[in-house]
Steps between C-alpha positions, in 0.01 A plus 500: 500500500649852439429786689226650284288160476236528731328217772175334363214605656240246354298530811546155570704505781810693606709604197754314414834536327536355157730266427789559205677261274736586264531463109671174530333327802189558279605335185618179745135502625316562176657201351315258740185670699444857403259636271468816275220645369511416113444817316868596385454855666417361827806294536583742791285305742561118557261309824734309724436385877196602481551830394513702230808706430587800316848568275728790505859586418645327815301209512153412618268654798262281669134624469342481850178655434201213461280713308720546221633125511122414444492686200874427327365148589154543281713704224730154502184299416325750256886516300522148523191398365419781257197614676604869583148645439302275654 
């Protein structure tokens, strides 16, 4: 986390920190559990542990919020199965 990324505050609980892997770590994980969404442009998010994660230049941010891992998860689905309008 740097110093301008800010707690969740989902409303779920206390906030909590996310989590950060970098560049690397990721590519070792995508090759055997992680996900990414499959539109080309969305490569910057990839679910993993449960989570959904977000890509920047140093590597990848954990997103803690649940509300917006409920909807990268139905965006995975709707990309996945063509159904984006439905």
């Amino acid at each position: 986390m740097n110093d301008i990324t800010p707690e969740s505050t989902s409303g779920d609980g206390p906030p909590t920190t996310p989590r950060f892997i970098t560049h690397d770590q990721m590519r070792d994980i995508e090759s055997n559990t992680a996900t990414s969404l499959p539109s080309l442009r969305e490569r910057g998010f990839v679910r993993h542990d449960g989570r959904w994660w977000v890509r920047d230049r140093d590597g990848y941010h954990e997103i803690t919020d649940n509300a917006q891992n409920t909807k990268l998860d139905r965006w995975h689905v709707r990309l996945a199965e063509g159904a984006l309008w439905t």
